[in-house]
N, C-alpha and C positions, 0 to 999 in steps of 0.2 A: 485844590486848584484844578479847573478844567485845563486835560491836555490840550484842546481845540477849542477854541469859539468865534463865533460870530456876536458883534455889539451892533445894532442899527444899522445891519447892510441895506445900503439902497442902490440898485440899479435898473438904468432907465435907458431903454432903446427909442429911441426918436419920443411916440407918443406913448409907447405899451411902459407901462412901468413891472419888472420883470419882479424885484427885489422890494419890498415894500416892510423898510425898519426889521429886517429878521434876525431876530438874536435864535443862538444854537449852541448848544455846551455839549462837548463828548469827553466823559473824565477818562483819564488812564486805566488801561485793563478791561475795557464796553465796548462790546458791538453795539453801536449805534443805527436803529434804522433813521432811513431818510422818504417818508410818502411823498405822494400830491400826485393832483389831477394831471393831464398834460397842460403845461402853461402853468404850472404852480410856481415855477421856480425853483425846482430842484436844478436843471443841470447849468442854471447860470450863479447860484449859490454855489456847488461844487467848483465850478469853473474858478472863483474868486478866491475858493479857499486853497485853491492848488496855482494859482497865478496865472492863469490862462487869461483871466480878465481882471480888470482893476474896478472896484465901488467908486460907486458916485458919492458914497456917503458912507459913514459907518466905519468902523474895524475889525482886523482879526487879529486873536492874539494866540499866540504859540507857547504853552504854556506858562500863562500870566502875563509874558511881555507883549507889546504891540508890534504887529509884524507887516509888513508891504512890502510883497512879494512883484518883484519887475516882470515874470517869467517863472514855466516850471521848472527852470533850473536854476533860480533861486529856492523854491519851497521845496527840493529834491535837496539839496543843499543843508534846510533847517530840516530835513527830517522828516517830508511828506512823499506818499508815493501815492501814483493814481492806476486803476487799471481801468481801460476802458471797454466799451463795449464791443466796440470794434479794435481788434488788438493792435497794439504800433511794432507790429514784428518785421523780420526782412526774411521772407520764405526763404531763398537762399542761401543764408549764415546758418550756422549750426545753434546749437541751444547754448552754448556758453557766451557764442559769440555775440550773439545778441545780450545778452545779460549782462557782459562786462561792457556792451558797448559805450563808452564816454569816459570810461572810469577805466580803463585798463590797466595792469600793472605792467611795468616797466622795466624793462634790463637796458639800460643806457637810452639808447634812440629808439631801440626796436620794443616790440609788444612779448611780453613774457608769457610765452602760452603756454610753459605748463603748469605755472602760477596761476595763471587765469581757471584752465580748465579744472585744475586742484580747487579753487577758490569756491569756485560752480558747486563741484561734485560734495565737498563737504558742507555747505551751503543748504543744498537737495537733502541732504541725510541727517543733518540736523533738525531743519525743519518737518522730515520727514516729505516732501514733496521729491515720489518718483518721476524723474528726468536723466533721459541719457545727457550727459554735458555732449556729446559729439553729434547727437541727432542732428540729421536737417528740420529745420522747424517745417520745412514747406510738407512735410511729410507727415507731422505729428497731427494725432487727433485734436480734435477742441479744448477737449479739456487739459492734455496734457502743453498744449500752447499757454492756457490762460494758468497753468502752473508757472512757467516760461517768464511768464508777466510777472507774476508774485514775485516769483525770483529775482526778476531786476531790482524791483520795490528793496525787497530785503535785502541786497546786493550791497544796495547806497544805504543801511541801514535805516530805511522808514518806520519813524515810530510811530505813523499816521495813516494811513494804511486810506484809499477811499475807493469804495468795488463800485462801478455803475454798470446794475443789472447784471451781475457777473453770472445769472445763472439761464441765460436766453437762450442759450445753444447746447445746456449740458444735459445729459442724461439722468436720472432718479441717481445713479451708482454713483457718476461724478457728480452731481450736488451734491450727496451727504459727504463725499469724500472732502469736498471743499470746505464745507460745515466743520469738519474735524479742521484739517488746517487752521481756520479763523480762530476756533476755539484753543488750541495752541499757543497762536498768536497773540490773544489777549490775556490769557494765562501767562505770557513771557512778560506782560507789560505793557502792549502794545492797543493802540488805540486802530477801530474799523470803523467807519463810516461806511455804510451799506445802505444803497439806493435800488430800491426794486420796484415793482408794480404786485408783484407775489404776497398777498396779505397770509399765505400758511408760512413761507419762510420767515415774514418778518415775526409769526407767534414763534415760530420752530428756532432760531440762531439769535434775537437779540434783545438785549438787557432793556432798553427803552428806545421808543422812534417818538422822529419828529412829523408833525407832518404839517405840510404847506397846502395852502390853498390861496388865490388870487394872488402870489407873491407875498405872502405873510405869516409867521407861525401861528397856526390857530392850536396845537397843543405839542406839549410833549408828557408821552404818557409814559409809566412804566407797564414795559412789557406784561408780567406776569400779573399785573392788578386791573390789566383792560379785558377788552372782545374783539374778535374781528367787525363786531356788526358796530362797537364805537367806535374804532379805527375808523372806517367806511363811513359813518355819520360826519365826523369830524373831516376827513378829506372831499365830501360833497354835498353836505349839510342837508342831506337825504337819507332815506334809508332804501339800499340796496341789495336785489336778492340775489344772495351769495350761489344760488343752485341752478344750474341748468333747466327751466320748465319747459318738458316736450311732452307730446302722447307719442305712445307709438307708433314705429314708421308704416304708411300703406303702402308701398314699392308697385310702380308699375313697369310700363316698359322702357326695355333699356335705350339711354340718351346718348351715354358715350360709353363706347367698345373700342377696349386695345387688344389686339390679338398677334402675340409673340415679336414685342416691337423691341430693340434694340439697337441701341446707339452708343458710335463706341467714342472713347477719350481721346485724346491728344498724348498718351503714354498706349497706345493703342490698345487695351484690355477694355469692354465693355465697360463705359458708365450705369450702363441698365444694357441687364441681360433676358432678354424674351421675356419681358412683361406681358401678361395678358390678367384682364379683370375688367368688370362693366360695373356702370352705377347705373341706376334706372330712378326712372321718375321718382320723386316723393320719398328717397332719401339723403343721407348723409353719407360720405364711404371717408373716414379718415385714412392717412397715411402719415403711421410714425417711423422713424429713425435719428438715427444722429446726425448731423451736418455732415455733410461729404459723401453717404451712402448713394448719390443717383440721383434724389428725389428731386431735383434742380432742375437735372439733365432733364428728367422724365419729363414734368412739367413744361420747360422749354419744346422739346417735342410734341407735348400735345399741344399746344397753343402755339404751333408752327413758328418757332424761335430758333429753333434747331433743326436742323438735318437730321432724318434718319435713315438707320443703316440694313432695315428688315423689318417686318411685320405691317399692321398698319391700323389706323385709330377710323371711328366713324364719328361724327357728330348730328346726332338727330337724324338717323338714316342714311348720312352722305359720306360719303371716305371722304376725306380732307389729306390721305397720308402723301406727304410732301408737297404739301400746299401752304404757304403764307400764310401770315397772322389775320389778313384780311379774309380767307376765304372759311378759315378758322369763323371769324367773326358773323361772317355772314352763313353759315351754316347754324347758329346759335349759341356759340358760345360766348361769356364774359369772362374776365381773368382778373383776377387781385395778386399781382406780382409782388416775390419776396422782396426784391431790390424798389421801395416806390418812390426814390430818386431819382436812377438810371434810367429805371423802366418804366414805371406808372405813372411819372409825371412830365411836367417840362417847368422845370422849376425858375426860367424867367417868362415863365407865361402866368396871367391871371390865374384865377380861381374860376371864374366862369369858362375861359377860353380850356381850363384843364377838364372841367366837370361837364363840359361837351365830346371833348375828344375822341375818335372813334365812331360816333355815333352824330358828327357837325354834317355830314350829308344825309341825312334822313328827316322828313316832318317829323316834329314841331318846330326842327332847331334847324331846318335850311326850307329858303323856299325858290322853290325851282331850283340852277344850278347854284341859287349865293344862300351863305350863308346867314341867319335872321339874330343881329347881336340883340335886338330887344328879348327876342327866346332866350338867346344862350344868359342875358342878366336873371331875366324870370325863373327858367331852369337853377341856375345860380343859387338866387335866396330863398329857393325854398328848400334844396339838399342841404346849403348852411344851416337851416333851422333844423330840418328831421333829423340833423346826425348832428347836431352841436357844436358843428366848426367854430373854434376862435379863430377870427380874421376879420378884419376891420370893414369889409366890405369885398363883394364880388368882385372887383377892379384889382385888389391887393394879390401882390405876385406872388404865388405857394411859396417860391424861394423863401420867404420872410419867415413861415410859420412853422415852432415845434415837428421834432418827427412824429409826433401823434397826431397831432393836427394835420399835418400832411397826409396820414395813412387813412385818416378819415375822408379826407376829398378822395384818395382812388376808391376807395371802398362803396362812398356814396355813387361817383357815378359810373361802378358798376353792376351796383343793385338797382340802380333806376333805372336801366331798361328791358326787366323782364327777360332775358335768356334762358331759353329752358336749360342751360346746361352754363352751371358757375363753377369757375375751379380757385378753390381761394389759397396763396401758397402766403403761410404766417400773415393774416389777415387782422391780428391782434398787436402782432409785437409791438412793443414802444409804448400800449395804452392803459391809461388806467382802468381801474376796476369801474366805475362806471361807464366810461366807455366802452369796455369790454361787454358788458353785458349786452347793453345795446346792440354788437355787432353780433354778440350771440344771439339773441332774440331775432335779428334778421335775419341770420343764415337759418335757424329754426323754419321763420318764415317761407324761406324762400323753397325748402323743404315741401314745408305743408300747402304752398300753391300748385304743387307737385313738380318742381323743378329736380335737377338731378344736380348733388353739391358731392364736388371733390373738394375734401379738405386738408392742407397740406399744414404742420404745425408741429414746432419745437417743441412748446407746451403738451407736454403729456397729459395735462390734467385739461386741456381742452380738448385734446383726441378722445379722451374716453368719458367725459361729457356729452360732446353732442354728435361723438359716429353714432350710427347703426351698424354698422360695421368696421372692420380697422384690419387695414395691411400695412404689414411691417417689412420696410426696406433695410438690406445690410448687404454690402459690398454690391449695390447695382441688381439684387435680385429681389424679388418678392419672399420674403422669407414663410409668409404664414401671413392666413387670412384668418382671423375673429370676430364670431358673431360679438354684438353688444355683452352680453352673457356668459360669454369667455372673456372675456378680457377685464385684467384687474393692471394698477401699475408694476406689480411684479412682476406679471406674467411679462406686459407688453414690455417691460426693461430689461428683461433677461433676451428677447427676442432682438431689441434693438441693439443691443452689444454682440451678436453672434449665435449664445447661448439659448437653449431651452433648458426649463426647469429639470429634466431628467438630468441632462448635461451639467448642472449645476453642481 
């Protein structure tokens, strides 16, 4: 008997049909992967099976019986936990206290903390997941947060366990450490539902994946009897090439120079401490680290988002240091921002009105001082086609679409105008593996027209795909620079935790 399934889910947002009849079986004791495109129907699938949304059609059942879930705390309740991408923590509270939050144990009226905090710590040691129960969470690294998560999950005793994308922000060390947890997990009995874009993780950690395309199971294979190159067929009914193709870099002169620039925190200690490095024409320069190390900061400083506190950046010749995102701009640079809700969109604006922005005062797309809507549609549908936007049409508000679809309109209209000098920060995240490639191929591109690409990226195995070079940030400094040539995932993991290999 399947611990999870899905019988004929259907769900339908206005005209887009999201869920199209998908049945989905995860037995007891299997990591279950979950593929697809962006727009496949993974996270409104997930949404259903954890109660965040209700089918149009269809059922889930909870081991064998029929279940409809009002809310996730109904299906927290029967025995489902979810962790999501973006964590639902209170930086604030400590690590226990978030973990018992809703569920506290009780001495009469009051909260029994040291029940609680007891509850936590043997909790953490059982399952083996290192966590101080007393930490502030706002403190703790990535990974030990998305432990944090886990721990609620198992908290309320979840025998259903569902990760979306649980491994976007972690390091080489903290993914296989997760790895181990999961496999724990389902050794105890326990059912995982794991959602990634990662086609080695999904060979490396599970028993059989499903994968979606247009809203529909097109299969479920077992793990160890497929390929990645069928996986990848069956999720875009293409074949796509898994590997990086570049020549070697011809480097000219340099585009953009930081020299000893620092900017400090809001805890007053340097976010980034005297950086200095240049990228020159006609390469790649990656920058790896873990979330939190700077690389935010830094970024926001060069693309004039931040203040800074010393040194100073050039762009194309020109200091720009403590100048606005405009003058930023008009020096040559373009930007593919981490956040491309907050920052790289205006998510109640069109699709054309976004795939203008920045660049609505310049011919083609303004004439004289107004601007020309027949360009900004034109402009429109032809990035929708080169980059494969779903969206119903130019007119349709980004609010509407997937975060991968979304990540694609900023990305398109920052590749369409030519900047000698592109800084792309997590220009992938959220997209599938055919999408993925596509932006790899055009960051390549934009390389080989001899532009200068900073590249900023969770993904380790994208940093050392398509650098030419790779600097590694840890605590706000430049730890180490690597030719292509030195740099392998050990190396650069061991660098991005603090350590070097002799330290090892």
């Amino acid at each position: 008997m399947p611990e999870i399934e899905s019988r004929g889910v259907v769900k339908r947002y206005g005209g887009l049909l999201a869920n199209d009849h998908v049945d989905l079986s995860a037995e007891r004791g299997e990591i279950h992967g979950v593929m697809g495109e962006n727009g496949a129907g993974k996270t409104t699938l997930m949404s259903i099976l954890f109660g965040l949304t209700a089918p149009d059609a269809g059922e889930v059942r909870l081991r064998g019986a029929p279940v409809r879930f009002r809310s996730p705390l109904d299906a927290m309740a029967a025995g489902m936990g979810m962790v999501h991408q973006s964590f639902k923590l209170f930086a604030s509270l400590s690590a226990w206290e978030n973990i018992v939050y809703g569920a506290e144990p009780r001495r009469g009226p009051f909260i029994d903390r040291g029940a609680a905090r007891a509850a936590v710590a043997g909790l953490a040691e059982r399952h083996r997941l290192a966590v101080d129960p007393d930490a502030n969470v706002g403190r703790l690294s990535v990974g030990v947060r998305q432990r944090v998560e886990i721990l609620k999950a198992l908290y309320r005793d979840a025998r259903v366990l569902i990760l979306d994308e649980p491994t976007a922000v972690l390091t080489p060390l903290e993914r296989d450490a997760l790895f181990e947890v999961l496999r724990r997990l389902v050794a105890d009995g326990r059912t995982v539902l794991f959602v990634t874009h990662k086609l080695n993780e999904i060979v490396a950690i599970t028993d059989r994946v499903t994968i979606l395309r247009d809203g529909r199971n097109i299969a479920t294979l077992r793990t160890a009897d497929t390929s990645p190159r069928e996986i990848v067929r069956a999720m875009t009914g293409r074949n796509v090439n898994l590997r990086v193709e570049k020549t070697p870099a011809r480097p000219g002169a340099a585009q953009l120079v930081v020299d000893d620039l620092t900017v400090s925190s809001a805890a007053g200690r340097p976010s980034v401490e005297r950086a200095s490095f240049a990228v020159r024409a006609g390469e790649i320069v990656g920058v790896a680290g873990v979330a939190g190390n700077g690389q935010s900061e830094l970024i926001e400083a060069l693309v004039g988002l931040r203040r800074t506190d010393g040194g100073r950046v050039e762009v194309c010749g020109v200091e720009v240091s403590g100048a606005g995102a405009g003058a930023h701009r008009a020096a040559g640079l373009a930007y593919v921002p981490e956040d491309r809700a907050l920052v790289g969109s205006a998510l109640a604006a069109s699709a054309a009105d976004n795939l203008a922005m920045g660049f609505h005062r310049e011919a083609p797309l303004a004439r004289g001082p107004l601007v020309d809507p027949a360009a900004f549609a034109e402009q429109a549908r032809a990035l929708i086609r080169r980059f494969a936007i779903r969206i119903p049409s130019e007119q349709a508000t980004v609010g509407t679409l997937s975060g991968g679809n979304l990540q694609k309109v900023v990305v398109a209209r920052e590749l369409a105008h030519e900047a000698p000098v592109l800084i792309a920060e997590q220009p992938t995240r959220g997209l599938d593996i055919g999408a993925t490639e596509r932006i790899h191929e055009q960051l390549v591109a934009e390389r080989d027209k001899g532009h200068a690409v900073l590249l900023v990226s969770a993904e380790l195995s994208e940093i050392l795909a398509l650098s030419d070079r790779i600097l590694v940030m840890y605590e706000g400094r430049i730890l180490a620079e690597l030719s292509q040539e030195e740099a392998d995932e050990e190396t650069v993991g061991l660098l991005m935790a603090g350590r070097t290999s002799e330290a090892a």
